[in-house]
C-alpha positions in Angstrom: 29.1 -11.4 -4.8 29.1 -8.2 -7.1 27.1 -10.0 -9.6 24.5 -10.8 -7.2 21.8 -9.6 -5.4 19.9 -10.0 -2.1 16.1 -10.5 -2.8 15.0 -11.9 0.5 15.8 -12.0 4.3 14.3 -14.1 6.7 15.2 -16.0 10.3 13.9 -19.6 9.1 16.2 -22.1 7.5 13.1 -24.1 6.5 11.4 -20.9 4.7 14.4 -20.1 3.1 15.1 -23.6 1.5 11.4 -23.8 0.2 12.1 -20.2 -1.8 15.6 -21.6 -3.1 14.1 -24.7 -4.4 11.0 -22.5 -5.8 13.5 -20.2 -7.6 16.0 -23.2 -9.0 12.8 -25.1 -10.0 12.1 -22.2 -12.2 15.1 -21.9 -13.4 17.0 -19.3 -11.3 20.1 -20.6 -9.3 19.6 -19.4 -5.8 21.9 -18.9 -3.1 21.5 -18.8 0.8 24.2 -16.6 3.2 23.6 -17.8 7.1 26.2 -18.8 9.3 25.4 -20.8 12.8 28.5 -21.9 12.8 28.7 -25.2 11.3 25.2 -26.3 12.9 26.6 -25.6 16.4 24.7 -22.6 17.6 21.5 -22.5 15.4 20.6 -18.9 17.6 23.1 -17.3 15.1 20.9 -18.2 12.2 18.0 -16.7 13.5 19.7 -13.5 14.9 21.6 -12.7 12.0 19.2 -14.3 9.3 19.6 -16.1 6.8 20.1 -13.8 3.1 18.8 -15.3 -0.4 20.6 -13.9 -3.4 20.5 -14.5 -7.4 22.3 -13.1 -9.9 21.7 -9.9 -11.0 20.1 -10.5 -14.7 17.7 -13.1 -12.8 16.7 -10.4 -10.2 13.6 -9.1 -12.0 12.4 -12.8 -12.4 12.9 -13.8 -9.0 11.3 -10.7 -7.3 8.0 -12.1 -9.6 8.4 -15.8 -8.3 8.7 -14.8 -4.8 5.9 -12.8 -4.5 3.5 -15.0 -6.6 4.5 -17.8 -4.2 4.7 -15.7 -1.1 1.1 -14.3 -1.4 -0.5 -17.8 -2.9 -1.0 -16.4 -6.5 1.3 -18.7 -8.3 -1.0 -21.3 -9.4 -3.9 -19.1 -11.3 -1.2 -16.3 -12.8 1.0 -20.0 -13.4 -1.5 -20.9 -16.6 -1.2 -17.0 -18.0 2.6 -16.8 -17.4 5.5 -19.1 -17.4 8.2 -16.8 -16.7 9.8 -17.6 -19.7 10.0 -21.0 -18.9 9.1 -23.3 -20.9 7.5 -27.3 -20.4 
Protein backbone atom coordinates (compact mmCIF):
# COMPACT_ATOMS: atom_id res chain seq x y z
CA UNK A 1 0.00 0.00 0.00
CA UNK A 2 2.93 2.60 -0.35
CA UNK A 3 1.07 4.37 -2.99
CA UNK A 4 -1.85 4.76 -0.86
CA UNK A 5 -3.24 6.63 1.76
CA UNK A 6 -5.67 6.37 4.66
CA UNK A 7 -8.21 9.26 4.57
CA UNK A 8 -10.88 7.89 6.87
CA UNK A 9 -11.42 5.54 9.90
CA UNK A 10 -14.57 4.48 11.20
CA UNK A 11 -16.29 1.29 13.18
CA UNK A 12 -19.41 1.02 10.69
CA UNK A 13 -19.21 -1.22 7.61
CA UNK A 14 -22.41 0.51 6.41
CA UNK A 15 -20.74 4.19 6.73
CA UNK A 16 -17.77 3.04 5.17
CA UNK A 17 -19.37 1.51 1.99
CA UNK A 18 -21.58 4.77 1.50
CA UNK A 19 -18.07 6.93 1.38
CA UNK A 20 -16.40 4.23 -1.06
CA UNK A 21 -19.29 4.36 -3.39
CA UNK A 22 -19.28 8.44 -2.91
CA UNK A 23 -15.53 8.44 -3.79
CA UNK A 24 -15.75 5.79 -6.97
CA UNK A 25 -18.80 7.62 -8.07
CA UNK A 26 -16.64 10.64 -8.45
CA UNK A 27 -14.12 9.05 -9.90
CA UNK A 28 -11.59 8.00 -7.16
CA UNK A 29 -11.15 4.17 -6.64
CA UNK A 30 -11.53 3.58 -2.97
CA UNK A 31 -10.40 0.89 -0.90
CA UNK A 32 -11.66 -0.55 2.53
CA UNK A 33 -9.01 -2.56 5.13
CA UNK A 34 -11.37 -4.40 7.97
CA UNK A 35 -10.94 -7.82 8.96
CA UNK A 36 -13.85 -9.83 11.00
CA UNK A 37 -12.65 -12.67 9.91
CA UNK A 38 -14.49 -13.76 6.98
CA UNK A 39 -17.91 -12.43 8.48
CA UNK A 40 -17.50 -14.69 11.55
CA UNK A 41 -16.92 -12.37 14.42
CA UNK A 42 -18.30 -8.98 13.16
CA UNK A 43 -16.89 -7.37 16.96
CA UNK A 44 -13.46 -7.44 15.14
CA UNK A 45 -14.74 -4.85 12.70
CA UNK A 46 -15.92 -2.58 15.01
CA UNK A 47 -12.89 -2.91 17.46
CA UNK A 48 -10.32 -2.56 15.07
CA UNK A 49 -12.27 -0.43 12.44
CA UNK A 50 -12.56 -0.48 9.30
CA UNK A 51 -9.62 2.02 7.21
CA UNK A 52 -10.57 3.77 3.71
CA UNK A 53 -7.61 4.46 1.58
CA UNK A 54 -7.01 6.04 -2.08
CA UNK A 55 -4.20 6.51 -3.89
CA UNK A 56 -1.94 9.03 -3.18
CA UNK A 57 -2.43 11.59 -6.32
CA UNK A 58 -6.34 11.29 -5.52
CA UNK A 59 -5.76 12.18 -1.78
CA UNK A 60 -6.38 15.92 -2.13
CA UNK A 61 -9.64 15.13 -4.04
CA UNK A 62 -10.99 12.75 -1.74
CA UNK A 63 -10.23 14.77 1.54
CA UNK A 64 -12.75 17.52 -0.45
CA UNK A 65 -15.52 14.77 -1.32
CA UNK A 66 -15.49 13.49 2.09
CA UNK A 67 -15.96 16.40 3.86
CA UNK A 68 -18.48 18.04 1.44
CA UNK A 69 -20.53 14.79 1.98
CA UNK A 70 -19.76 14.39 5.55
CA UNK A 71 -20.99 17.88 6.64
CA UNK A 72 -24.10 17.96 3.97
CA UNK A 73 -22.48 20.59 1.70
CA UNK A 74 -22.14 18.58 -1.36
CA UNK A 75 -25.16 19.54 -3.20
CA UNK A 76 -24.95 23.62 -3.14
CA UNK A 77 -20.80 23.64 -3.63
CA UNK A 78 -21.81 20.45 -6.28
CA UNK A 79 -23.25 23.33 -9.04
CA UNK A 80 -19.91 25.68 -8.31
CA UNK A 81 -17.43 22.72 -8.45
CA UNK A 82 -17.21 19.40 -10.14
CA UNK A 83 -14.04 18.21 -8.94
CA UNK A 84 -12.72 17.96 -12.14
CA UNK A 85 -15.30 15.75 -13.21
CA UNK A 86 -16.95 16.21 -15.78
CA UNK A 87 -20.98 15.12 -17.05
Amino acid sequence: MDNRILIYETSSLPEAEILRGWLESNGIAAFLLHDDCGGVSPGLTFSRGIRLWVDKKDEQNARILLKEFLEGTWEEERHESDHGMEG
